[in-house]
ZADO-1210 file (C-alpha; in nm, 4 decimals, padded with zeros to 6 digits):
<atoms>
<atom x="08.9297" y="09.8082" z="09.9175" code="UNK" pos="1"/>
<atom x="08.7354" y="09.5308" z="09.7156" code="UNK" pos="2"/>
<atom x="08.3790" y="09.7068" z="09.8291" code="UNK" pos="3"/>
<atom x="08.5573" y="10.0595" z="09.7136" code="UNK" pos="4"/>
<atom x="08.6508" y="09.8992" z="09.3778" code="UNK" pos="5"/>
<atom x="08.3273" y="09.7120" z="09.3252" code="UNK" pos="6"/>
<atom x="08.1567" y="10.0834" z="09.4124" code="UNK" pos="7"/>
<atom x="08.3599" y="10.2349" z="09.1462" code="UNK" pos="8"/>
<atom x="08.3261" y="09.9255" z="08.8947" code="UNK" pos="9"/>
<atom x="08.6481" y="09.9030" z="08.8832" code="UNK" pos="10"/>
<atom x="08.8488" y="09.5633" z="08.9009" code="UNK" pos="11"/>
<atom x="09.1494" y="09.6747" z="09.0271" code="UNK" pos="12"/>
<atom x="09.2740" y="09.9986" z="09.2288" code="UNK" pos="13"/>
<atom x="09.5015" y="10.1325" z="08.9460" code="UNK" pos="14"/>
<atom x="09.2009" y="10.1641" z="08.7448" code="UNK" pos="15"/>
<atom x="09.0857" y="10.4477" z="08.9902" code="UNK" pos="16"/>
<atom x="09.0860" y="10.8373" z="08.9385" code="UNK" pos="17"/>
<atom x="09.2071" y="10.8510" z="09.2992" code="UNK" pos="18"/>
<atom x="09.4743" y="10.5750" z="09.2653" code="UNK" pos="19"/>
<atom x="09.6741" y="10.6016" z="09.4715" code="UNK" pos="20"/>
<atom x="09.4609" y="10.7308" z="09.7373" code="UNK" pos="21"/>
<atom x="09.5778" y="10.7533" z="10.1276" code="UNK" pos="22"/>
<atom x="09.3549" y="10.4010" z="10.2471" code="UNK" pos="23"/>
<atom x="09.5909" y="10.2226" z="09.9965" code="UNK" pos="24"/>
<atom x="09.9278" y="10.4084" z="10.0840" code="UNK" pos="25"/>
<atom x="09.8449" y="10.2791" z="10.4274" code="UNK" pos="26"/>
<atom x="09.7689" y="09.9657" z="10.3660" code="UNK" pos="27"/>
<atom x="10.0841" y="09.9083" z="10.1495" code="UNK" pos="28"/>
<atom x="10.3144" y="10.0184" z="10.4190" code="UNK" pos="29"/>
<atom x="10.1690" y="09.7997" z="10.6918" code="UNK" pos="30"/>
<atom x="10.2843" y="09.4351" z="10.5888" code="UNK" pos="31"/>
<atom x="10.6084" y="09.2766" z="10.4098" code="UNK" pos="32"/>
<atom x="10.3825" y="09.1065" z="10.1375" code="UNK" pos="33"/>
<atom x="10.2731" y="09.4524" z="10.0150" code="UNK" pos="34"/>
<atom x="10.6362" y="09.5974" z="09.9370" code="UNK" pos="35"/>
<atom x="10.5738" y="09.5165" z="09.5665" code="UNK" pos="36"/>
<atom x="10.1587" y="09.6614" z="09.5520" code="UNK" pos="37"/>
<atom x="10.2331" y="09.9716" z="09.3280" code="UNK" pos="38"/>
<atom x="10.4878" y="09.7285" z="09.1042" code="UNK" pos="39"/>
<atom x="10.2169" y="09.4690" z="09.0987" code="UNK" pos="40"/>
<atom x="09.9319" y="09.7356" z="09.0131" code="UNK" pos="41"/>
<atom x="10.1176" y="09.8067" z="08.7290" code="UNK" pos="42"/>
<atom x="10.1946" y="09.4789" z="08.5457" code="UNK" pos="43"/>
<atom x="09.8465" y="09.4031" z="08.6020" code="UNK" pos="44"/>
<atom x="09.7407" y="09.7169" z="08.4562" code="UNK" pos="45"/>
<atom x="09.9870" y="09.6429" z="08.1654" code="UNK" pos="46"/>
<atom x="09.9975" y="09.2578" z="08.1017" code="UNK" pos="47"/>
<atom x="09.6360" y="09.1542" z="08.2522" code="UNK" pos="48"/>
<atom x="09.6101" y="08.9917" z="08.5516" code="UNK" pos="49"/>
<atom x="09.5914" y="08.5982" z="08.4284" code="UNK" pos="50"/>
<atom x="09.9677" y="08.7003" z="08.2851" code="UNK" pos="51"/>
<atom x="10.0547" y="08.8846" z="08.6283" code="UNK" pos="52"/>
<atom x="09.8918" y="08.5541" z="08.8648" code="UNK" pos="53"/>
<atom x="10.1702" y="08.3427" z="08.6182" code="UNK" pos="54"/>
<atom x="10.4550" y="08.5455" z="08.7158" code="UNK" pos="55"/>
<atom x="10.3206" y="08.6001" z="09.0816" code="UNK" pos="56"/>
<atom x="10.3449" y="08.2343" z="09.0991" code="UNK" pos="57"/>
<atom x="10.6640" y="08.1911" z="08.9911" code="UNK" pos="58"/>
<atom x="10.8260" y="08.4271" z="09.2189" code="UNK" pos="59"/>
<atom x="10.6730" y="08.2679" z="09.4982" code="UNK" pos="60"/>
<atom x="10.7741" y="07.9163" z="09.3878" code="UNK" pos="61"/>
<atom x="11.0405" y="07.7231" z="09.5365" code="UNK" pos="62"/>
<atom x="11.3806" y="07.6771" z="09.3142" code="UNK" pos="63"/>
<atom x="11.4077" y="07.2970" z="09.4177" code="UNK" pos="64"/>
<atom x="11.0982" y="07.1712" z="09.4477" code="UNK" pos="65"/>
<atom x="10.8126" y="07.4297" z="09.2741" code="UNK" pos="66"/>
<atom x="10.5353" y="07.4384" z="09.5533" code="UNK" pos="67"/>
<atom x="10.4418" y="07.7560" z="09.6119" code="UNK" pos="68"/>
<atom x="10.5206" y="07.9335" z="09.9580" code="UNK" pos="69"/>
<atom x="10.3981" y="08.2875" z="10.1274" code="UNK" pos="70"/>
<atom x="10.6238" y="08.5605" z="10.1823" code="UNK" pos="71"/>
<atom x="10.6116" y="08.4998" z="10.5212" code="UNK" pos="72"/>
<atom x="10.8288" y="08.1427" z="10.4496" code="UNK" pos="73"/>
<atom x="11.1875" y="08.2115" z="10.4745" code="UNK" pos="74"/>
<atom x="11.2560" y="07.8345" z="10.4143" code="UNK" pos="75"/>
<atom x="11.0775" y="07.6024" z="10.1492" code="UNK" pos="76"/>
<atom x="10.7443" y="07.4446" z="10.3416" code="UNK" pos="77"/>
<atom x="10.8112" y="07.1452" z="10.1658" code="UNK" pos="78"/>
<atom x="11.2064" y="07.0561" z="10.1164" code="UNK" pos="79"/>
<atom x="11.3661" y="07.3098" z="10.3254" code="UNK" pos="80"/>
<atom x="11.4865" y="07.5170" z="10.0594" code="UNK" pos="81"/>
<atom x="11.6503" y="07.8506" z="10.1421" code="UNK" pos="82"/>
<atom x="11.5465" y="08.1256" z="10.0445" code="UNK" pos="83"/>
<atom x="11.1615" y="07.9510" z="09.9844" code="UNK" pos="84"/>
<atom x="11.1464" y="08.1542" z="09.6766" code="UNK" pos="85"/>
<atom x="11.2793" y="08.4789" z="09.4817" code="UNK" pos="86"/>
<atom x="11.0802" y="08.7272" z="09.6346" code="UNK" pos="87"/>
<atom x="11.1438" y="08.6239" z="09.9734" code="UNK" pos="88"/>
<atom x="11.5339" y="08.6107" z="09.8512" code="UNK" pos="89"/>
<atom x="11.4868" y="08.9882" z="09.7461" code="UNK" pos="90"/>
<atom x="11.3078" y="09.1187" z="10.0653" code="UNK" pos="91"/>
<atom x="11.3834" y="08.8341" z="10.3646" code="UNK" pos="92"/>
<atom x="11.5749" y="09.1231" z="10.5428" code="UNK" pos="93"/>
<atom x="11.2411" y="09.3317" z="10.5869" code="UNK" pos="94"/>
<atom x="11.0545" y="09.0241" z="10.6288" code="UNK" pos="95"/>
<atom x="11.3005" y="08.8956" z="10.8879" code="UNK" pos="96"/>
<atom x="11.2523" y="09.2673" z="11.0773" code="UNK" pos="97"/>
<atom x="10.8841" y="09.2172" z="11.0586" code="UNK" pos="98"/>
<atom x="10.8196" y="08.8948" z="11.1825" code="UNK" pos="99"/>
<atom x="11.0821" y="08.9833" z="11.4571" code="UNK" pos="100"/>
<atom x="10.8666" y="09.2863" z="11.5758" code="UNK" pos="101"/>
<atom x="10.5537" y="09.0301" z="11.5912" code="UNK" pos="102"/>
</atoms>
């Protein structure tokens, strides 16, 4: 997708006449850290994407301790917190299914 954009000079797919086209639909639906894309596309589209990394960050950081953990961490990497972070709290049951399929 980043050689599509950069052939369109475009920075990000929403910018796209063709957004969203069937390459990103699939791509969406293949992985747990996607579920959000379309939301995502949006607030960067709307707030900029320096504002949308901020809030990325914060959804992905821990409640106790701050570090920042992947979707993929159901627990805290660092202090064992549970959920790791808020977006793993609002999707660890199709996480949980996906990394059980693995």
């Amino acid at each position: 997708m980043f050689a599509c954009a950069t052939e369109r000079g475009i920075d990000f797919c929403s910018q796209c006449e063709k957004y969203p086209c069937d390459e990103l639909k699939q791509f969406q639906a293949a992985m747990p850290h996607r579920i959000e894309l379309w939301v995502n596309l949006e607030r960067v589209k709307t707030i900029g994407y320096k504002q949308w990394l901020k809030e990325m960050k914060k959804s992905h950081a821990c409640p106790q301790c701050q570090i920042i953990n992947s979707t993929y961490d159901l627990k805290c990497r660092r202090c064992g917190e549970e959920p790791s972070c808020s977006y793993v709290a609002k999707h660890s049951e199709v996480i949980k299914q996906y990394m059980k399929n693995r």
